[in-house]
C-alpha positions as CSV (number, residue, x, y, z in Angstrom):
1,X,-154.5,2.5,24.1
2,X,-154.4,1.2,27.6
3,X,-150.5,3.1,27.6
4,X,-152.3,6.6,27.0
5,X,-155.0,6.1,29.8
6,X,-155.4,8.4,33.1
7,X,-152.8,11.0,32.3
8,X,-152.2,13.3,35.5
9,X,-149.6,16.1,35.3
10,X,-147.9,17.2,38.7
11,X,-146.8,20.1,39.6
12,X,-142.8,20.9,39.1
13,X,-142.2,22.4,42.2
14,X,-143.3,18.8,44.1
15,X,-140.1,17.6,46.1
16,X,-139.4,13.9,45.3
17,X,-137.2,11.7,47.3
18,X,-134.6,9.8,46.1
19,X,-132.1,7.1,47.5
20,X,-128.6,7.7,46.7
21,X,-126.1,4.3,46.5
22,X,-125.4,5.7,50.4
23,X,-129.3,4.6,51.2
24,X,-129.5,8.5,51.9
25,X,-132.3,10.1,51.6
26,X,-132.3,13.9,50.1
27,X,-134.8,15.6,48.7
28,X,-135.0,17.9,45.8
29,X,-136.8,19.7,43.2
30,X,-137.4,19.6,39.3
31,X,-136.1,22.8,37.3
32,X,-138.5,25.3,36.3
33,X,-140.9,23.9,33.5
34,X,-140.5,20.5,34.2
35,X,-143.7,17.9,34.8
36,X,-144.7,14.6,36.0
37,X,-147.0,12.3,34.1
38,X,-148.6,8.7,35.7
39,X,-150.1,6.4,34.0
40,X,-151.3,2.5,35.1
41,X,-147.9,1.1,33.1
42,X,-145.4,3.4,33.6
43,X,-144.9,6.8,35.5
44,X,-142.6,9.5,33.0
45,X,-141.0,12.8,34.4
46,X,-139.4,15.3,32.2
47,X,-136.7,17.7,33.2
48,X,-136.1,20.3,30.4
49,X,-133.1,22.8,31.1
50,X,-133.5,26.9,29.1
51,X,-130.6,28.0,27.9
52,X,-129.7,30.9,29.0
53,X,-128.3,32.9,26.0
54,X,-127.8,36.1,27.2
55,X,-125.0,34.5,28.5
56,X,-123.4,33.9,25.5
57,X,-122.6,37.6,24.2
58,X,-120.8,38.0,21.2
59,X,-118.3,40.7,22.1
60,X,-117.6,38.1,25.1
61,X,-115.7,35.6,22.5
62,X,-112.0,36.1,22.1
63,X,-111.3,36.1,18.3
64,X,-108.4,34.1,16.6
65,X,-106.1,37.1,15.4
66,X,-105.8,38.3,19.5
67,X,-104.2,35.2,20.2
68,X,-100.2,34.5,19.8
69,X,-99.0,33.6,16.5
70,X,-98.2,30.0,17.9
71,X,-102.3,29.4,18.6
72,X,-103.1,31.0,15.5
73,X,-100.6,28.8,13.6
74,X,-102.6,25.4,15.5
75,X,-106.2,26.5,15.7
76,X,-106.3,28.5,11.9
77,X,-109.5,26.2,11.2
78,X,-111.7,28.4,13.7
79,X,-112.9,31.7,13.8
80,X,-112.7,32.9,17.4
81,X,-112.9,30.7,20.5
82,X,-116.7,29.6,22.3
83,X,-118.1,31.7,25.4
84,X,-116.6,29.1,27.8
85,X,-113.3,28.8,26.1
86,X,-112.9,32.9,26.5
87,X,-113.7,32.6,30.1
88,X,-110.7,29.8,30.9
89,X,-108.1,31.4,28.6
90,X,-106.8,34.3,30.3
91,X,-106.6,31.6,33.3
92,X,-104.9,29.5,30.8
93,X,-102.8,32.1,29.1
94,X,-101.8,34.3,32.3
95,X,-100.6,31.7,35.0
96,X,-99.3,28.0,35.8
97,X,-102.1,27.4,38.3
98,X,-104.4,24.1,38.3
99,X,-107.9,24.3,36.1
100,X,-110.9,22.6,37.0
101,X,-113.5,22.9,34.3
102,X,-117.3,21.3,34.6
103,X,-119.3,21.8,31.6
104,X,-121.8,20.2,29.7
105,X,-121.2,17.6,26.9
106,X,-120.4,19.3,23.4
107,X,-119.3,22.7,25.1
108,X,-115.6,22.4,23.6
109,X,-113.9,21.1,26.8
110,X,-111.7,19.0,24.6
111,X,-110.4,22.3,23.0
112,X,-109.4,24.1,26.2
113,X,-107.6,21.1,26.9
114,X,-105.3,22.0,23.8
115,X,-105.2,25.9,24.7
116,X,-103.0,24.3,27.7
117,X,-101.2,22.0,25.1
118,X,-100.0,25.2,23.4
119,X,-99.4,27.0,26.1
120,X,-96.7,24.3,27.2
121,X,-95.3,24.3,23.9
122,X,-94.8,27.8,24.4
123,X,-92.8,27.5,27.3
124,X,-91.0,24.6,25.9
125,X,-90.1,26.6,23.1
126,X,-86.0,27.2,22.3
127,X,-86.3,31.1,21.4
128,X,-82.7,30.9,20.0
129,X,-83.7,28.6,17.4
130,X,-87.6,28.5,17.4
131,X,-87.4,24.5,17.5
132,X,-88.6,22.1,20.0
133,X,-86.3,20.7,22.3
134,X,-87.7,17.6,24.2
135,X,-86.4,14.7,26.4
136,X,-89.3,13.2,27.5
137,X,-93.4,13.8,27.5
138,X,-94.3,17.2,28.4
139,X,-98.1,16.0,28.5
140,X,-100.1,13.1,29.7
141,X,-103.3,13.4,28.1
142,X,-105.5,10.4,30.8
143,X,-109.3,9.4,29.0
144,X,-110.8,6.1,30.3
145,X,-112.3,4.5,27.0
146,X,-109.4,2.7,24.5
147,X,-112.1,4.6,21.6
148,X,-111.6,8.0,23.0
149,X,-108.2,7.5,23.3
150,X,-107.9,7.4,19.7
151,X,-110.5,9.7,18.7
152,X,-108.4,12.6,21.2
153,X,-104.8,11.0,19.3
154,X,-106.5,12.1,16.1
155,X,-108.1,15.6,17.1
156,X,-104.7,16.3,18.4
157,X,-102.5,15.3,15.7
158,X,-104.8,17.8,13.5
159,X,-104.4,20.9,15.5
160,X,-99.9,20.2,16.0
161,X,-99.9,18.9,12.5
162,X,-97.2,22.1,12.1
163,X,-95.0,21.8,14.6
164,X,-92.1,18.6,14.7
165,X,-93.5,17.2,17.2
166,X,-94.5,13.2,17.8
167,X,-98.0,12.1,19.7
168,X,-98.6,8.8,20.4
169,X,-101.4,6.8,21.9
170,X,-100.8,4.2,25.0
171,X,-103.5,2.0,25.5
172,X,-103.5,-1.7,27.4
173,X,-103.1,-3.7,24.4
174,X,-99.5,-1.6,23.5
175,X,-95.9,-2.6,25.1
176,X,-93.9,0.3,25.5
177,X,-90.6,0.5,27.0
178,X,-89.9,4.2,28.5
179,X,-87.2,4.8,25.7
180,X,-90.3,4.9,23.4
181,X,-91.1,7.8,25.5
182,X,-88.0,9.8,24.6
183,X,-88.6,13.1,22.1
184,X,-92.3,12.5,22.7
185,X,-94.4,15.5,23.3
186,X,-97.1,14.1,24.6
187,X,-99.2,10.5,25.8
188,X,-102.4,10.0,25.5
189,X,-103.3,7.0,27.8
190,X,-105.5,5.6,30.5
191,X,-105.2,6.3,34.4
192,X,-104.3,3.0,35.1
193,X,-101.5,3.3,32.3
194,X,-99.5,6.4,33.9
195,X,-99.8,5.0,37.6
196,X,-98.2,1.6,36.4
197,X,-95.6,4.2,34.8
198,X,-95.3,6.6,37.4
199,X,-94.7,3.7,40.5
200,X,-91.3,2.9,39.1
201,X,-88.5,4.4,40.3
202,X,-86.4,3.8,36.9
203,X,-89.3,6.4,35.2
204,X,-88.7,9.3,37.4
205,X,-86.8,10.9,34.5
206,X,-90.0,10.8,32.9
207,X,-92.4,12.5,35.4
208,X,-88.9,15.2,35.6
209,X,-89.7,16.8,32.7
210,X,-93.6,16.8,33.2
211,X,-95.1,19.8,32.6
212,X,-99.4,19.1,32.3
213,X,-101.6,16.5,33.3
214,X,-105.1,16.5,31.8
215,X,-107.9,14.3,33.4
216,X,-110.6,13.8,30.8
217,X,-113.9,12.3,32.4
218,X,-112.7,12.9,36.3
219,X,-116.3,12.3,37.5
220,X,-114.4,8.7,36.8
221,X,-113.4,9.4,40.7
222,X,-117.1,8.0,41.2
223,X,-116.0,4.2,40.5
224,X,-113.6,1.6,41.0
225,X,-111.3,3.0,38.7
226,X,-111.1,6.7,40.3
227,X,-108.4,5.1,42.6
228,X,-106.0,5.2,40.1
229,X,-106.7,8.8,39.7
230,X,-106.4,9.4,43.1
231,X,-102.8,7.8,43.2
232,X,-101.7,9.8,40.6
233,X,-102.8,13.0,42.0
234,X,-101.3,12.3,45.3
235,X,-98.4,11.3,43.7
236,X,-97.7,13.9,41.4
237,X,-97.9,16.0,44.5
238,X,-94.8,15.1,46.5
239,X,-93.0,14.9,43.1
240,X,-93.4,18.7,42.6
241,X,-92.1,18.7,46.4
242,X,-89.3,16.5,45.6
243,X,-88.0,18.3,42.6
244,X,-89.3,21.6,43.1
245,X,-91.4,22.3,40.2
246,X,-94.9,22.4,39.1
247,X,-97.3,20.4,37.3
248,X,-100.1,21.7,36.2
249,X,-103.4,19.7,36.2
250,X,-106.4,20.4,34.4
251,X,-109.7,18.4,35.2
252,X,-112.2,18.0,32.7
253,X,-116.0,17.1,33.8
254,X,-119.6,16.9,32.1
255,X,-120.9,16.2,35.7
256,X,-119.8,17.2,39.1
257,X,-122.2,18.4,41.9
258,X,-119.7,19.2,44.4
259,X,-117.1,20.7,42.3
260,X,-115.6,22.4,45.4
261,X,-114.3,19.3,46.8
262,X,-112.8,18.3,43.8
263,X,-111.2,21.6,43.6
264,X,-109.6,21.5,47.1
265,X,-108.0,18.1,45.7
266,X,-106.3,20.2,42.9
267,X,-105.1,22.3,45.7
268,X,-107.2,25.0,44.2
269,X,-107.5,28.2,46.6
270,X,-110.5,30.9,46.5
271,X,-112.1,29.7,43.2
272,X,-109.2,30.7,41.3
273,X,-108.9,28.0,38.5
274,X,-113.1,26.7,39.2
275,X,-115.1,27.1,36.1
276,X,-118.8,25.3,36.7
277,X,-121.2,26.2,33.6
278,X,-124.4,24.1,34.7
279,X,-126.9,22.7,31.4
280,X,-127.8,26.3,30.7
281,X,-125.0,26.4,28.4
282,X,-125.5,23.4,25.9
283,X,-125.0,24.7,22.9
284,X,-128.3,22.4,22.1
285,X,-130.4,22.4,24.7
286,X,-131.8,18.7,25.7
287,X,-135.3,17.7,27.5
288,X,-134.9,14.5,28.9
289,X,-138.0,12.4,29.8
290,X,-137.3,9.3,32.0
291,X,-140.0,6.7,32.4
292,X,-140.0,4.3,35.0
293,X,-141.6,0.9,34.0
294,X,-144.3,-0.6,36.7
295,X,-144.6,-4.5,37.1
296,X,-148.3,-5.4,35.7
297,X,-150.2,-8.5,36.2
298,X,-151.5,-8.6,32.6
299,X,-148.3,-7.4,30.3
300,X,-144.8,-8.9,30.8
301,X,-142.5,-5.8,32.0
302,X,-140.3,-6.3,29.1
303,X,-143.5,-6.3,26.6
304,X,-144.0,-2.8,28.5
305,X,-140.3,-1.7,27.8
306,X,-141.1,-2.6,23.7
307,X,-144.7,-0.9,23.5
308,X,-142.5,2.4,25.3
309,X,-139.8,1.7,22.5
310,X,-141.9,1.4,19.7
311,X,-144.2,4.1,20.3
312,X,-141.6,6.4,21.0
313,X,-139.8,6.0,18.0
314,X,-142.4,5.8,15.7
315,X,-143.5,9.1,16.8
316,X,-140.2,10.9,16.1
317,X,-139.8,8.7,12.9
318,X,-142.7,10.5,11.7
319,X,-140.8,14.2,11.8
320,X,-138.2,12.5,10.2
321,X,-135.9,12.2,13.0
322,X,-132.9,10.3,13.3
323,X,-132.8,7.8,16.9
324,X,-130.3,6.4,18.7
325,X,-130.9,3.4,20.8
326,X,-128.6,2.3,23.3
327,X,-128.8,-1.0,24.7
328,X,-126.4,-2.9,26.8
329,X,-125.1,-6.3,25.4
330,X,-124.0,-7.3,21.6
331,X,-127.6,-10.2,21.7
332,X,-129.5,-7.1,22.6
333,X,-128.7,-4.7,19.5
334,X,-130.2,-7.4,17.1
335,X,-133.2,-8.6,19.0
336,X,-134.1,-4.8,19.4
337,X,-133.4,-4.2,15.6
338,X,-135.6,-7.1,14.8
339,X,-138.5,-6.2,17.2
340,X,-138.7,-3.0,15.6
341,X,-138.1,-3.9,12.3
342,X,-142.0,-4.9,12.1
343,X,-143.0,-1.2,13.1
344,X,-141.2,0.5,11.4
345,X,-142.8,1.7,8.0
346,X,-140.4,3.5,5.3
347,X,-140.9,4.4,2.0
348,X,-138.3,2.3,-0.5
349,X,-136.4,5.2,-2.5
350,X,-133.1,5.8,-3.7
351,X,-131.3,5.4,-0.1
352,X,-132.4,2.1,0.1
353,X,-131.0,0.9,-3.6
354,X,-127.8,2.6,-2.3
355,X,-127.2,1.0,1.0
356,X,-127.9,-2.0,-0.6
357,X,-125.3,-1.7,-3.2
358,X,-122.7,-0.3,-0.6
359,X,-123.5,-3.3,2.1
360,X,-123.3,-5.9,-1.0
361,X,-119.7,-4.3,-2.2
362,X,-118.3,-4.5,1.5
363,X,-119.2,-8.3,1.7
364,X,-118.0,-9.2,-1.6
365,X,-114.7,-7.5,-0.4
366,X,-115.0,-9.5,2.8
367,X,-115.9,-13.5,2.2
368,X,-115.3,-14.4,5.7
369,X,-118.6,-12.7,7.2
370,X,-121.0,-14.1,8.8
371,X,-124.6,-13.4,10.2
372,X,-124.7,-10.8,7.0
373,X,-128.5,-11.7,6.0
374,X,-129.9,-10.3,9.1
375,X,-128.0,-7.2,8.9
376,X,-128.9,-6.5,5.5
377,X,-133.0,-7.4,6.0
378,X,-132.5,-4.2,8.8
379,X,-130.8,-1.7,6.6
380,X,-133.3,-2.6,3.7
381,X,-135.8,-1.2,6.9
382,X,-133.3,2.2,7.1
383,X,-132.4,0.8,10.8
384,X,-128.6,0.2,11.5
385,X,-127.0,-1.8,14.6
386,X,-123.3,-1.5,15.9
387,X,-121.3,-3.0,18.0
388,X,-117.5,-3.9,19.2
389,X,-118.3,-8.1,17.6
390,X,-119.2,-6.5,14.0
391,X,-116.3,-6.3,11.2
392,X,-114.9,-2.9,11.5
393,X,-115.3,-2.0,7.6
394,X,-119.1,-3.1,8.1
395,X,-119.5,-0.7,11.3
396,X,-117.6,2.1,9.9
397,X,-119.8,1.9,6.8
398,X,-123.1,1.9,9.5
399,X,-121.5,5.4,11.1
400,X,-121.2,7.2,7.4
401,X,-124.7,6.4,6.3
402,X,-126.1,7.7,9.7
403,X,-124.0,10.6,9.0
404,X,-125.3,10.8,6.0
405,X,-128.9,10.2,7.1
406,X,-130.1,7.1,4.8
407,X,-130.0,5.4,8.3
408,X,-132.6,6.4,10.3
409,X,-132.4,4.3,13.7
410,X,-129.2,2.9,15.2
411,X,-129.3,0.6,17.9
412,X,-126.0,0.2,19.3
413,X,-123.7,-0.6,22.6
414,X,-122.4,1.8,24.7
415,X,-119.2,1.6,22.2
416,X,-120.7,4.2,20.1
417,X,-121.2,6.8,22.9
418,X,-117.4,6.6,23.4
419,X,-114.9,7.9,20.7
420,X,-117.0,8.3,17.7
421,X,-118.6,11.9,17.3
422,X,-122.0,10.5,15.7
423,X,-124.8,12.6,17.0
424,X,-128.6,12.1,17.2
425,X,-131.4,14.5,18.0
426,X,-133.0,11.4,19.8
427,X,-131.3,9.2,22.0
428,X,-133.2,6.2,23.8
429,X,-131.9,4.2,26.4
430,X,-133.1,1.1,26.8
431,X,-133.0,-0.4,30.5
432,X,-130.7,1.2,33.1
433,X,-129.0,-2.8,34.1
434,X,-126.1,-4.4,32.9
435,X,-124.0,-7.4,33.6
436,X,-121.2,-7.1,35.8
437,X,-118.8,-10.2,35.5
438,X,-116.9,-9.5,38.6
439,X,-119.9,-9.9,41.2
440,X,-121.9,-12.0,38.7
441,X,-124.8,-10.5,38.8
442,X,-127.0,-7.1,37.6
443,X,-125.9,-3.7,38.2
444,X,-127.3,0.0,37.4
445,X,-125.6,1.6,34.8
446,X,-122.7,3.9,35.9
447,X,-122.9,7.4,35.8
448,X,-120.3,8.0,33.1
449,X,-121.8,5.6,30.6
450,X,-125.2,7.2,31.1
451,X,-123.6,10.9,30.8
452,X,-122.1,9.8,27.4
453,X,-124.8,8.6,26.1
454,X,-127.0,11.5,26.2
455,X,-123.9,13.7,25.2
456,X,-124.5,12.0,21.4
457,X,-128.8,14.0,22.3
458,X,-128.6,16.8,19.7
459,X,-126.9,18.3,17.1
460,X,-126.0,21.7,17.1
461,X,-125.7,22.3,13.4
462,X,-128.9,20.8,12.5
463,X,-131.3,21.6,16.0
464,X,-132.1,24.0,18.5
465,X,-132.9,20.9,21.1
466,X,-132.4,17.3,21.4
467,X,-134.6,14.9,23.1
468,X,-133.0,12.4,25.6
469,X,-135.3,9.1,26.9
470,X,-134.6,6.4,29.5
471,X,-136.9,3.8,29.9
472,X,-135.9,2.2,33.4
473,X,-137.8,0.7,36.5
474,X,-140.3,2.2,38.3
475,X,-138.0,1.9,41.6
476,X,-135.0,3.9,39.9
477,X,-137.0,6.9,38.2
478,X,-136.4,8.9,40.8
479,X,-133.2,8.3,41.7
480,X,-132.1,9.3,37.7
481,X,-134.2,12.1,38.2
482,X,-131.9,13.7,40.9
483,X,-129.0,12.6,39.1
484,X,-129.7,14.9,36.3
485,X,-130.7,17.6,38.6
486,X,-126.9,17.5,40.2
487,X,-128.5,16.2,43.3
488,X,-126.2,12.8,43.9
489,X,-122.4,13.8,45.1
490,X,-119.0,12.3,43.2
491,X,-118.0,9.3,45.8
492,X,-114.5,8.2,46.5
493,X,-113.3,4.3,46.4
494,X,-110.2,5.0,46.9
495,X,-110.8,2.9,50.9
496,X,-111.5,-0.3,48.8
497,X,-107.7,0.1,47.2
498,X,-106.3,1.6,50.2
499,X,-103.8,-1.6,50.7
500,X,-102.6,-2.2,47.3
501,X,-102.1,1.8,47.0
502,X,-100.2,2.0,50.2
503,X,-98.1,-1.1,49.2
504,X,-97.1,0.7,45.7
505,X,-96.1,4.0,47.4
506,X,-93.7,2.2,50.1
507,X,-92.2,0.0,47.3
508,X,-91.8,3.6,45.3
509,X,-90.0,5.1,48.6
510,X,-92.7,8.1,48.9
511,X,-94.1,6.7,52.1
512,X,-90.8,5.7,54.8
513,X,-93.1,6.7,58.1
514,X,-96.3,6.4,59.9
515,X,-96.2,10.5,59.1
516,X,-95.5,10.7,55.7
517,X,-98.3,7.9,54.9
518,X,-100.6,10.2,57.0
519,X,-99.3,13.7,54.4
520,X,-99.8,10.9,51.2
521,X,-103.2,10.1,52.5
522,X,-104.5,13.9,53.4
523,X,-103.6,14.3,49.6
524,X,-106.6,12.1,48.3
525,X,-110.2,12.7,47.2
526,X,-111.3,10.3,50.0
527,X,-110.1,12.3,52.3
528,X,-111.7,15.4,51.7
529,X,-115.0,13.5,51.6
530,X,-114.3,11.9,54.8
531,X,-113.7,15.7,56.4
532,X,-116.6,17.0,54.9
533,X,-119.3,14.0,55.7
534,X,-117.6,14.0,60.0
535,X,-118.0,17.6,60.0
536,X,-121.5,18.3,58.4
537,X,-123.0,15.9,61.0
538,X,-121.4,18.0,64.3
539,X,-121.7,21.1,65.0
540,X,-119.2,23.8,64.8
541,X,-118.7,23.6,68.7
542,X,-116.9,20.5,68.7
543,X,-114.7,21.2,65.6
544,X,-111.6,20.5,67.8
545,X,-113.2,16.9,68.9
546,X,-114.1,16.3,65.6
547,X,-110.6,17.2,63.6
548,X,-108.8,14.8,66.4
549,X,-111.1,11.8,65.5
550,X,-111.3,12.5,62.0
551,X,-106.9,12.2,62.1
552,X,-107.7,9.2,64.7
553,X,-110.2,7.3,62.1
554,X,-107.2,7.8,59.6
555,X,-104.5,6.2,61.6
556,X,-106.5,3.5,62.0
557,X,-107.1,2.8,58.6
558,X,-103.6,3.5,57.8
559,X,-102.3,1.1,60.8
560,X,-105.0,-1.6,59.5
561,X,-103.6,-1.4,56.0
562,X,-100.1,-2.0,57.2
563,X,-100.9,-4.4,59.1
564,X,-102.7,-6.5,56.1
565,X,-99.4,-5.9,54.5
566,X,-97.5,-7.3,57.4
567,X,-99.4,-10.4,57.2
């Protein structure tokens, strides 16, 4: 009751302010449609996006049977290709050039990924004798998450299951010595994986014969591990100089406000290669609401956080919908479970005889289980919980039954928004702060966890709209707010690395000189950044005075990392 008290709407067009992780201050407004509510406990904005599906004409889509006979022989499962895939192909299909590609979640970026697959294979191909001739990995396939890793390995073993060709997954946990890469058509591994590969000289061979490099999630730039990235970029670079060749390299992005810095990193000139398709073109459109939690002198903030929870989810229960909740640690996904557990009400019927019988045969297969009971008390309430610590039979039998819909709430980790296509229509997030280990203490939730959660919001064969809802603090709602209005720029941290990075490249011979580690270092992401934020802050008077300290600033980075390496 006291939760529903003193509603007032705001207009959309207000400009809020928001701190970015810079402490900058930008302001920026709402879409069209989209509305503030305040209450004494918690303050809620809700962005919804319209999709604009005039866009989307039908005559616009490129139909199987106009493709070669190679892509008809790989992709003979679908019908014609999206509106976005038809855009990129004749990009794909006419030229070598670099692709950078920003679309939303669930748009098919993963299948314009294997357009350039088979596009290699075709230029791999022995005419003579129609076979494959290979000496080492034509692709590297780079995705940060170990789970999407293998879900990509198993999408693309489907679509080359005719052709002799071998695929193989790389991931942390593997040793592979680089004669398992001979006769291997392509790698699907992490970046860290191909810049441990690539920064021995013994492996050249490999990165010879090279022919595509696809960076799934590249908004990854935007943490410590976009460094890697950054290295192998830069890297790949003065190989195609060195042997005289070209590698194409295709990035892949649910998110990136300033897309045109990224594409001057993939060296790509007058837009030609740039596809950005904003959240007008979900195939199901999402409204996200974000409430921001206020501290109260007579309810405990995380009593607030439950009350949100619970009322939320009884609400959507009662359209029979099927909810997601994300939470971020293994304790977290049972508490939850068991907190809601008391309010949830569902009927007993014959899903709940069944998941019974299918949970006892799993554990009667399995003796060695433990904490079963409280599991089972859950699923006799219809709500599921998963997470990397439960037996993998038991959390592969959770995913079928919310498939199937006898589950209908799921409270997992952020495991589940990786790898496993399992979506919602409602997705909660529960609490934007998680535990970082290496600086002891609480951080906000990174971009690219966040991003993939919501991308399990909505399912386009069942709804025209999914709902997305993140209960955070009252500080931060503004903040995610701009966020999802493509307000808060992609970041480099590739200056945090810079030593370690510079060491690898002089051990690999690419850097001899002060001037060739000033050419290696004009090649990153961080320093496009660097240009743009000295140059927005002058005016275009002192462009000269600018460009000489801006080469200055570098030296002196460059001469300060050296000199760390001296010592």
């Amino acid at each position: 009751k006291v939760i529903k008290k003193n509603i007032r709407y705001s207009n959309y067009n207000e400009n809020f302010l928001t701190s970015s992780g810079n402490n900058s201050i930008k302001s920026f407004k709402l879409p069209l449609g989209s509305y503030k509510i305040t209450t004494p406990l918690f303050d809620e904005i809700n962005i919804s996006f319209i999709i604009n599906r005039n866009n989307k004409k039908i005559k616009e889509y490129i139909k199987l049977e106009n493709l070669p006979d190679l892509f008809k022989k790989a992709l003979n499962s679908i019908k014609n290709l999206n509106y976005i895939q038809s855009k990129i192909y004749p990009m794909i299909i006419n030229n070598n050039d670099n692709i950078l590609l920003c679309a939303p979640t669930g748009s098919g970026k993963t299948l314009v990924a294997f357009l350039c697959a088979l596009k290699v294979l075709l230029l791999i191909r022995n005419l003579a004798f129609r076979k494959i001739n290979m000496f080492s990995p034509s692709i590297f396939y780079l995705a940060p998450m170990k789970a999407l890793i293998k879900e990509i390995t198993k999408k693309m073993g489907y679509i080359f299951q005719n052709f002799e060709i071998d695929i193989i997954d790389v991931t942390t946990d593997k040793k592979i010595t680089k004669h398992d890469f001979k006769n291997k058509f392509a790698i699907i591994t992490t970046p860290e994986k191909l810049d441990i590969i690539s920064r021995k000289p013994y492996n050249n061979n490999i990165i010879k014969y090279l022919k595509l490099i696809i960076f799934d999630e590249i908004h990854l730039l935007n943490s410590d591990r976009g460094a890697s990235v950054e290295s192998i970029i830069a890297r790949m670079c003065y190989f195609c100089d060195i042997y005289k060749k070209k590698i194409r390299l295709l990035g892949l992005s649910a998110t990136f406000p300033n897309y045109d810095d990224l594409a001057e990193l993939f060296h790509i000139k007058k837009h030609q290669g740039l596809f950005y398709f904003d959240e007008n073109f979900r195939s199901c459109s999402i409204n996200y609401h974000l409430l921001g939690v206020k501290h109260s002198k007579f309810m405990d903030i995380n009593e607030i956080v439950y009350e949100i929870l619970k009322e939320n989810l009884i609400s959507f229960l009662d359209s029979d919908n099927q909810v997601m909740i994300f939470v971020h640690s293994r304790k977290d996904t049972l508490l939850t479970g068991n907190l809601l557990k008391k309010a949830v009400n569902i009927n007993k019927n014959e899903d709940t005889l069944l998941i019974k019988n299918r949970f006892d045969q799993i554990i009667n297969e399995n003796e060695n289980l433990i904490d079963v009971n409280s599991l089972k008390d859950l699923l006799k309430k219809k709500i599921g919980i998963h997470n990397a610590g439960i037996n993998k039979k038991i959390r592969e039998m959770i995913e079928d039954m919310f498939k199937e819909k006898m589950i209908k709430v799921l409270v997992s980790t952020a495991t589940l928004a990786w790898g496993v296509n399992l979506p919602s229509r409602v997705v909660i997030i529960k609490g934007t702060k998680i535990y970082n280990p290496k600086v002891n203490s609480w951080v906000e939730i990174s971009v690219l966890d966040l991003i993939q959660m919501f991308g399990r919001a909505g399912r386009p064969q069942y709804d025209k709209n999914g709902v997305g809802i993140l209960i955070t603090f009252i500080e931060n709602i503004k903040y995610y707010a701009s966020l999802f209005n493509n307000n808060i720029k992609i970041e480099s941290f590739f200056h945090k690395y810079i030593v370690s990075l510079l060491n690898a490249e002089i051990a690999n011979g690419i850097v001899c000189n002060l001037s060739m580690s000033l050419n290696w270092f004009f090649l990153t992401y961080f320093s496009i950044r660097l240009k743009k934020k000295m140059f927005n802050l002058l005016v275009w008077e002192n462009y000269k005075i600018i460009e000489k300290k801006y080469i200055e600033l570098i030296k002196k980075m460059i001469h300060k990392s050296l000199g760390k390496l001296e010592n």
